[in-house]
N, C-alpha and C positions, 0 to 999 in steps of 0.2 A: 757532608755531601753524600758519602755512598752509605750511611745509617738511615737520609732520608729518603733516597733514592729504593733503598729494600724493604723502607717501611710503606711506602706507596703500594706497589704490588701486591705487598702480604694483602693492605685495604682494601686492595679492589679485587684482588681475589676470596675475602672474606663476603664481600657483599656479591659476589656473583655465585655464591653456594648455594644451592636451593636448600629450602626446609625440608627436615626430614619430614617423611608422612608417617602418621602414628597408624598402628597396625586397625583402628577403630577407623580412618581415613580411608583406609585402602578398603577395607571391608564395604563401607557403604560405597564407594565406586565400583568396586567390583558388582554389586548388587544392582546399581545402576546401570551399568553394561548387560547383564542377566535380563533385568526388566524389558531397558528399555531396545538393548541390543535388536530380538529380531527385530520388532518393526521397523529400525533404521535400517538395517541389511533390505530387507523385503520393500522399502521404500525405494530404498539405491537403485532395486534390482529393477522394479516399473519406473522410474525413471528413467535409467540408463539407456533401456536400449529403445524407446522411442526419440531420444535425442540424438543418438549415436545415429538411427536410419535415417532423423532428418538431417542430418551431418551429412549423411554417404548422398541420401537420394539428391541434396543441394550443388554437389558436383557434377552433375547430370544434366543434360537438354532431356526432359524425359514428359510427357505427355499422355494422361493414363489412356488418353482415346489411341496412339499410337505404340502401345510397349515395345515393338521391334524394333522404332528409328531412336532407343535410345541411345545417348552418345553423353561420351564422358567429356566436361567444356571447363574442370577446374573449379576457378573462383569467377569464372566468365557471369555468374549468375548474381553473385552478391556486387560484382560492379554494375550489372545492370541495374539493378534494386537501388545503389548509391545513388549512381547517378540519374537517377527518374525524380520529377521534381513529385511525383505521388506520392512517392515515400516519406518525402521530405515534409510533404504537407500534412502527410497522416501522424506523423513523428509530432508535427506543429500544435496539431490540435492534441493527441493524448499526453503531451507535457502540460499544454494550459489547463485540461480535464482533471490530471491529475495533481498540479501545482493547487487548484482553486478549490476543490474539491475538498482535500486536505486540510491546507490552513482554515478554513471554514469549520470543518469537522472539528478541530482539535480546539477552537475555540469556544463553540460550540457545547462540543464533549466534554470539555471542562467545566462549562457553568451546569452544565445536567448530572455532570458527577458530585458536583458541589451540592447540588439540590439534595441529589438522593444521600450526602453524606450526613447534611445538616439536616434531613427529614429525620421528624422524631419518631420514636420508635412503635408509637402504634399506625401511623399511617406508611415507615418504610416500605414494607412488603408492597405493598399497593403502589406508592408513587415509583418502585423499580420495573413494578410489571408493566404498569399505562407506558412508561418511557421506553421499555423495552420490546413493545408490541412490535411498530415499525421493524425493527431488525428481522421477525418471524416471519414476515412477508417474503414469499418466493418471487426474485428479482424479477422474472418474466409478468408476472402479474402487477407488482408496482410500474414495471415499466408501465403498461397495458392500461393502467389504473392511469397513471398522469399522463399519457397520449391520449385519452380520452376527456382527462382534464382539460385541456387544452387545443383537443382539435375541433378544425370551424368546422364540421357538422356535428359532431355530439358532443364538444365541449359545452363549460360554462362558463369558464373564467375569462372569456371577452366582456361579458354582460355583468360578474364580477368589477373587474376592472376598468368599467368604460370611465371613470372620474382622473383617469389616466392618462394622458395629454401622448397620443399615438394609437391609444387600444381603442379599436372599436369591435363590432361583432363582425366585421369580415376580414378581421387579422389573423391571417395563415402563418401560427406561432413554427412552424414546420418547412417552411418554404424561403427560410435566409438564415446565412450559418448563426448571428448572433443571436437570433431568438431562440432557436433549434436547440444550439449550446445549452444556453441557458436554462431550459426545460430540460435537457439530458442531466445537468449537472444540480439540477435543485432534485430532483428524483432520488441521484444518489446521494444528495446530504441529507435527505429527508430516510432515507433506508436504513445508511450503515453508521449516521453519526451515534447510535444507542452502543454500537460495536466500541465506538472508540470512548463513549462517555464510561461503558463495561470497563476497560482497562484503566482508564485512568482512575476510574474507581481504587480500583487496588493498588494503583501507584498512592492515592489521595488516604487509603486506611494505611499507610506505612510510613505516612508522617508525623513523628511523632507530635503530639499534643504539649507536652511539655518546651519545645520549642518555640510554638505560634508563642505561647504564653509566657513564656520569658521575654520574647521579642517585645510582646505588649505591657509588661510591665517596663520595659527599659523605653519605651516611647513610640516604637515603631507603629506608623500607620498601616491599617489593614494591604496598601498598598506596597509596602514595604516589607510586611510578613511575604507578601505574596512571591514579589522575586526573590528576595535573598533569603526566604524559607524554606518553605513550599516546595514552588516549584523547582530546586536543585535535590529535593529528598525525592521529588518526583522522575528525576530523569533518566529513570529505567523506563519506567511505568510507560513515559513517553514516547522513548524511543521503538519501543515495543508496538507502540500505536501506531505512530507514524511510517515502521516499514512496514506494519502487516500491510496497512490503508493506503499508502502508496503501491505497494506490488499489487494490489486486488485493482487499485483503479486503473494502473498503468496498462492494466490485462484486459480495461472497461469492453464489452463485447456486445450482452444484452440489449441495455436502452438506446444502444445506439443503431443496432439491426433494428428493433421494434419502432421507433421513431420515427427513423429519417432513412435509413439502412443506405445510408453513409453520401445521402444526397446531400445536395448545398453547400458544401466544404465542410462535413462535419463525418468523415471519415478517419477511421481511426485503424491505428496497425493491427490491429489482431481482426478487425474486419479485413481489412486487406491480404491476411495471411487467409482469412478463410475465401475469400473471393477469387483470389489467385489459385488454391488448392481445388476446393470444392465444386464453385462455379465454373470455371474457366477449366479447371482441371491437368495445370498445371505445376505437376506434383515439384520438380524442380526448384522452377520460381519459389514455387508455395514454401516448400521447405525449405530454404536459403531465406523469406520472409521471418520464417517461422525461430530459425535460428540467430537473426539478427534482434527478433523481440525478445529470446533467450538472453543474449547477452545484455542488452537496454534494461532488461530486469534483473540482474546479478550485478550491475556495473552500478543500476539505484542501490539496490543492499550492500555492497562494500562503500559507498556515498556514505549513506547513513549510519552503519556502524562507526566507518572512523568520522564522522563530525559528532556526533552524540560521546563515542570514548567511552564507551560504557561496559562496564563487567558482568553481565546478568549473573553471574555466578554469586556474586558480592550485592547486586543492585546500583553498587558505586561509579560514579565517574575515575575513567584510569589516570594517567600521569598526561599534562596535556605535551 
């Protein structure tokens, strides 16, 4: 009893020693910190203190047309904001913007990275760049470009579509949130799916080859490489895609001022944060807006890190 009682401990304080790091370890971290050190400090520094002032200015009643009746009101401002059903609506729509948006993308992304993996090598270069055009589009212009796609006086896609059982040529794609939507959100998959097909690419070149093909000599259908190959060698690659593309939509701002600029129910928080700040003037509200989309987008990124479980350092899935 007390032989296996002391050999326990020794065990678990054996497997709770860290690895030594070898002096060639250290070296390239420290190199690392060197490198990449300042920009991370000189990043901190512009972000910190515009988030800290919307911190401060969000306990405030304050009103840039009024600066002298400013009055310090607490967290009086973010219960406002909870409970407004605006908030609530705007929250509504930039999760299903961003929930659809996504999973489309990363679908999407995947058979165009697949294309460009399996293109042979005299036409790669070519078939990356056509696929990669769209991405080089400046977001205000694509918006611009498909609200003219689609609006009833200089659109065309009515007359397009009229074989469409509802579309005729005086359907105002603009004037009801499900149409509206759905123009905002084909926009963005038509823009940044090249971004997400970019990454998976290099999740897709870090598979190795010698495993599809062992899979395939032992039977597995191409369907079968795909999940229990593939895609697990892939799921850095993914993760990586899925928070950039989510934090960028959840942030959606452009096509949805150029469109509809948040008519119809198709208002979204970070218009909200600009209309309370900028419009209205608001700085208070706006800022107490502004820092509740802060956290909605930090609280997605720790989501995503722990369900994905992934070590970028390694590429690997952690311990689940």
């Amino acid at each position: 009893m007390t032989t296996e009682s002391t050999a326990q401990p020794a065990a678990s304080r054996k497997k709770s020693v860290r690895p030594v790091k070898s002096k060639r370890t250290k070296a390239e971290a420290r190199l690392g910190w060197w490198l990449a050190g300042p920009a991370f400090f000189i990043m901190i520094a512009v972000i910190f203190y515009p988030l800290m002032q919307a911190l401060w200015d969000s306990l405030f009643s304050y009103r840039l047309t009024a600066p002298d009746d400013r009055e310090f009101v607490g967290l009086s401002n973010y219960l406002t904001i909870l409970t407004d059903s605006v908030w609530w609506s705007g929250f509504a729509v930039t999760v299903l913007i961003t929930v659809v948006t996504v999973a489309v993308e990363l679908v999407l992304g995947f058979a165009l990275a697949l294309v460009m993996h399996k293109a042979i090598t005299s036409t790669r270069g070519f078939v990356r760049t056509v696929i990669l055009v769209p991405y080089g589009i400046v977001t205000v212009v694509s918006a611009y470009a498909w609200y003219y796609m689609f609006s009833i006086d200089s659109g065309y896609m009515n007359n397009w579509m009229g074989w469409v059982p509802g579309v005729d040529s005086d359907l105002n794609w603009f004037a009801q949130a499900g149409s509206a939507l759905t123009v905002i959100m084909l926009s963005e998959i038509w823009k940044t799916t090249p971004f997400i097909s970019l990454l998976l690419l290099a999740g897709l070149a870090q598979v190795p080859e010698e495993l599809s093909e062992a899979a395939a000599v032992d039977g597995a259908t191409w369907r079968q490489r795909l999940w229990k190959v593939i895609l697990p060698n892939m799921k850095a690659a993914i993760m990586v895609a899925v928070l950039f593309r989510a934090l960028d939509a959840f942030r959606i701002f452009d096509a949805v001022f150029i469109m509809t600029n948040g008519d119809y129910g198709t208002e979204v928080l970070s218009l909200l944060a600009y209309r309370t700040s900028i419009v209205r003037l608001e700085i208070g509200l706006g800022s107490a807006v502004s820092v509740l989309l802060f956290l909605c987008v930090a609280l997605l990124a720790f989501i995503a890190v722990k369900v994905f479980k992934v070590d970028l350092a390694r590429g690997q899935g952690g311990k689940s």
